[in-house]
VEXDREN-2710 file (C-alpha; in Angstrom, 1 decimal):
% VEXDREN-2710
k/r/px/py/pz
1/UNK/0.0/0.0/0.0
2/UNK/1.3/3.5/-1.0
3/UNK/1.9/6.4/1.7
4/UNK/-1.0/8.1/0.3
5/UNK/-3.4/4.9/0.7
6/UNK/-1.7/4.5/3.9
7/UNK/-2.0/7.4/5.6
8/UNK/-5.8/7.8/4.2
9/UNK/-6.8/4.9/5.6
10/UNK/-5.8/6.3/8.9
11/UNK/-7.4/9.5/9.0
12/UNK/-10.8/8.2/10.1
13/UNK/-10.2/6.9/13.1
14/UNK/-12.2/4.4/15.4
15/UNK/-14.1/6.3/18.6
16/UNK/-11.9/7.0/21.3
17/UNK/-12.8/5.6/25.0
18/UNK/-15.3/8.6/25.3
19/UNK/-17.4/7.4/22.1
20/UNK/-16.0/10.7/20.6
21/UNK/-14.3/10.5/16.9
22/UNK/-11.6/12.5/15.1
23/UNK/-11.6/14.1/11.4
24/UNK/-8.4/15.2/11.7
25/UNK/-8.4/19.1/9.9
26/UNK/-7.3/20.0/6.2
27/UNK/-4.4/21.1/6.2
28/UNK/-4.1/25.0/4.3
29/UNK/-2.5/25.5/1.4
30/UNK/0.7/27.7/1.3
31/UNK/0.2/30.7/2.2
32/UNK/3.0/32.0/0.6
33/UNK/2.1/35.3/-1.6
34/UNK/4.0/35.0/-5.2
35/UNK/2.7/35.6/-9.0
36/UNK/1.3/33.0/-10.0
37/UNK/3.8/32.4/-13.3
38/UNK/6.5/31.3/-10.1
39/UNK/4.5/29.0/-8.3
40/UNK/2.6/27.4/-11.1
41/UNK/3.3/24.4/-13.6
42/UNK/1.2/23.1/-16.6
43/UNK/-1.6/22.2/-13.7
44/UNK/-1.3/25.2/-10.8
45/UNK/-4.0/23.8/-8.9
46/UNK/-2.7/20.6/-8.9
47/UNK/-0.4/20.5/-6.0
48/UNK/-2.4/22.8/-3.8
49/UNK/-5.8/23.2/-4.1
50/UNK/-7.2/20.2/-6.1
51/UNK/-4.7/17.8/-3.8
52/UNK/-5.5/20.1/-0.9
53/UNK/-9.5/19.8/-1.3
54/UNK/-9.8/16.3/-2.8
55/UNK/-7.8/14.6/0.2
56/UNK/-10.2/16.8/2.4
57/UNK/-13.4/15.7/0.5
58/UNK/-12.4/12.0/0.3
59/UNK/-12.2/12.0/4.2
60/UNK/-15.1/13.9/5.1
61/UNK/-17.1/11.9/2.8
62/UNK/-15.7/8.1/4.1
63/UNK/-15.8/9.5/7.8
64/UNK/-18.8/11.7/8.5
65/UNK/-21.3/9.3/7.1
66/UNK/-19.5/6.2/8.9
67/UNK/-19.0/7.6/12.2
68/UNK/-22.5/9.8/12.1
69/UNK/-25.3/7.7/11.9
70/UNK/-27.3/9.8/14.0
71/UNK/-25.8/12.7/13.0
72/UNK/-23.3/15.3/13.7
73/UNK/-21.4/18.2/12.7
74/UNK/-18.5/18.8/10.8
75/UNK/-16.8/22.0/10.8
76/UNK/-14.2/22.9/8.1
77/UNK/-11.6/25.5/7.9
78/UNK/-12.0/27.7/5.0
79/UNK/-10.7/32.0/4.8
80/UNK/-11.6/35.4/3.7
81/UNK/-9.5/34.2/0.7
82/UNK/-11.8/32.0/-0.4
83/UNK/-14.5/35.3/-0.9
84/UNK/-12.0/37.8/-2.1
85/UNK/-9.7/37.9/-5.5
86/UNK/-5.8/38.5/-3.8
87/UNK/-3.2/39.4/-6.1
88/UNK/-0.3/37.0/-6.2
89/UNK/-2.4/34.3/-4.0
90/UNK/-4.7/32.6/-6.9
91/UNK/-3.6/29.5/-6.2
92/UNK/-4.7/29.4/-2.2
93/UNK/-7.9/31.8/-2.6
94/UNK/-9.1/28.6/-5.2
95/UNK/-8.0/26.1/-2.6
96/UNK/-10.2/28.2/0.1
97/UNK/-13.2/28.8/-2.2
98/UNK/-13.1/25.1/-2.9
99/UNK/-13.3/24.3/1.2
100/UNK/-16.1/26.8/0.8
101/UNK/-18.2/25.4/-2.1
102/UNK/-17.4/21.9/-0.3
103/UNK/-19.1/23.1/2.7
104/UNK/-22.1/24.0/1.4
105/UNK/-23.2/21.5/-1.2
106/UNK/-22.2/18.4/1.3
107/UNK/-24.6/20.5/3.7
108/UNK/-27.3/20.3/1.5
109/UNK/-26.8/16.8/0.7
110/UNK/-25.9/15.3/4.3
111/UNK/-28.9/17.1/6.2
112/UNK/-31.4/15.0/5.7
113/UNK/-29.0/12.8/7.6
114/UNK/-28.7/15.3/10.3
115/UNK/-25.2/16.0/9.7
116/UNK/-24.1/19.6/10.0
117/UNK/-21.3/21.3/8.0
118/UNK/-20.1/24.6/8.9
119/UNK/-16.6/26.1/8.4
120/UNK/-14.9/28.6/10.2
121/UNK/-13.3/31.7/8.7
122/UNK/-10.6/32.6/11.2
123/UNK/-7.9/35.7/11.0
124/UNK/-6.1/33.8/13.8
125/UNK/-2.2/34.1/14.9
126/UNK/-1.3/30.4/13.6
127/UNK/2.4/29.1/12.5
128/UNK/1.6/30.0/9.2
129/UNK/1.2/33.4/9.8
130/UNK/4.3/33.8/11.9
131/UNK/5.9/32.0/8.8
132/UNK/4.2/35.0/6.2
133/UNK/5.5/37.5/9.1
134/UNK/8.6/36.4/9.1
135/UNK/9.2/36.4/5.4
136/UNK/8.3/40.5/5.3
137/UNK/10.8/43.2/5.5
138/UNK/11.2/45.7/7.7
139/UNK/8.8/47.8/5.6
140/UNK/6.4/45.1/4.3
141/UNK/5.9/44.1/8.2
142/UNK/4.8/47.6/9.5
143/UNK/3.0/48.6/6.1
144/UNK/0.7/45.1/7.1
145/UNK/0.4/45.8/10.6
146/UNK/-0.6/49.2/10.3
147/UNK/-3.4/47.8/7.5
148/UNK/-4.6/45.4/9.9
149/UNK/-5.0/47.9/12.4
150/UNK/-7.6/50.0/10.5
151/UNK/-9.0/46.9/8.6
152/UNK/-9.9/45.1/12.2
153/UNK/-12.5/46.8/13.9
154/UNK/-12.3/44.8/17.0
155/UNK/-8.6/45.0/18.4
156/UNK/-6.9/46.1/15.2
157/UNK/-4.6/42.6/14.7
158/UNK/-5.5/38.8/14.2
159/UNK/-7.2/36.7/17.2
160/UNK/-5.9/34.1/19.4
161/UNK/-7.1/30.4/18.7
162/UNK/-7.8/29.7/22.2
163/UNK/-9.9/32.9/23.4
164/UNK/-11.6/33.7/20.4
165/UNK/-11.8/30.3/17.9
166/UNK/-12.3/27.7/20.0
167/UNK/-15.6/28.8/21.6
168/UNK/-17.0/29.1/18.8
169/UNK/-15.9/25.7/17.1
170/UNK/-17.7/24.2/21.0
171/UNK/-20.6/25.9/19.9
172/UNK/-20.5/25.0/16.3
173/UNK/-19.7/21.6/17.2
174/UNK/-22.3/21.6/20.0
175/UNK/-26.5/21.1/20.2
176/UNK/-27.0/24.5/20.5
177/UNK/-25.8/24.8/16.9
178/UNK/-28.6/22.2/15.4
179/UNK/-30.0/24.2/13.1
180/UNK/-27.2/26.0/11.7
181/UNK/-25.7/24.3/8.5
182/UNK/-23.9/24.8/5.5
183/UNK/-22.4/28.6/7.0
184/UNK/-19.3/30.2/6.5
185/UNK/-18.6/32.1/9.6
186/UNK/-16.1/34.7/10.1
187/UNK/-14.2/34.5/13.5
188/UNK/-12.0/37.5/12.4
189/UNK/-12.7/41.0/14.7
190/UNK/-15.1/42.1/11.9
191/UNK/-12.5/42.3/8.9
192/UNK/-15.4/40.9/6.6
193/UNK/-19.3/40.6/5.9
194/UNK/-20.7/37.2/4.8
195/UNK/-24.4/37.0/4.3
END
């Protein structure tokens, strides 16, 4: 069996002692700004986005069902990306819209089944964004931080995971989120609208 095969047959796991199971997340794309002319071959999408949303969609669709017979909820991680057009980021704004278009067709399909799909749309300090930090000049850093001061209404700068996204992946996650499907939800200090 391949690495591939191998390591897809391990990502929907059995119930731990608790009765609980794991989806373990998508992993992002790169978020690595460039023209697309440098990052892409023949098939841009290839590498990132179609491998990044097919291994995701191949899991949720031989775990949720499986492990979800009386339902559940899924919650996937998409990004303001996915909503915007970004200059020099094509490749992951596709692989985010993807997650996003993912997210709300399997909603449809899967409710009758009583298995929610949401996804979160976090601005959230993460190692990726230290990476992207990291990789700015001087310049480039306070140029961004000053934009994400005036672009973040609440706090001016990204969130933390643990005070501001993981409440609201309990809630998503929990009964008090039964009737809420097939949203994209912005945990981001206000930086975007969704309707």
């Amino acid at each position: 069996m391949g690495a591939d095969r191998q390591r897809s047959r391990h990502s929907c796991r059995d119930p731990d002692r608790h009765g609980r199971y794991a989806i373990p997340p998508a992993r992002g794309a790169s978020g690595v700004h460039r023209p697309l002319r440098r990052r892409a071959s023949r098939r841009p999408l290839t590498a990132s986005s179609r491998g990044h949303s097919d291994d995701h969609r191949e899991r949720t669709a031989r775990c949720g069902p499986r492990h979800m017979p009386d339902g559940g909820s899924i919650i996937n991680f998409g990004s303001e990306s996915g909503l915007t057009a970004e200059i020099n980021n094509a490749v992951y704004v596709a692989s985010k819209a993807a997650v996003h278009a993912w997210t709300r067709s399997v909603a449809r399909e899967w409710g009758k089944r009583n298995i929610r799909l949401n996804a979160v749309l976090p601005y959230i300090v993460t190692l990726m964004y230290a990476r992207f930090r990291d990789a700015l000049s001087p310049e480039d850093l306070a140029a961004h931080d000053k934009a994400t001061a005036e672009q973040i209404p609440l706090g001016g700068k990204f969130g933390d995971a643990d005070t501001d996204l993981a409440p609201v992946l309990l809630f998503l996650a929990s009964d008090g989120a039964r009737f809420i499907t097939g949203q994209l939800i912005p945990v981001d200090g206000g930086l975007i609208s969704v309707r």
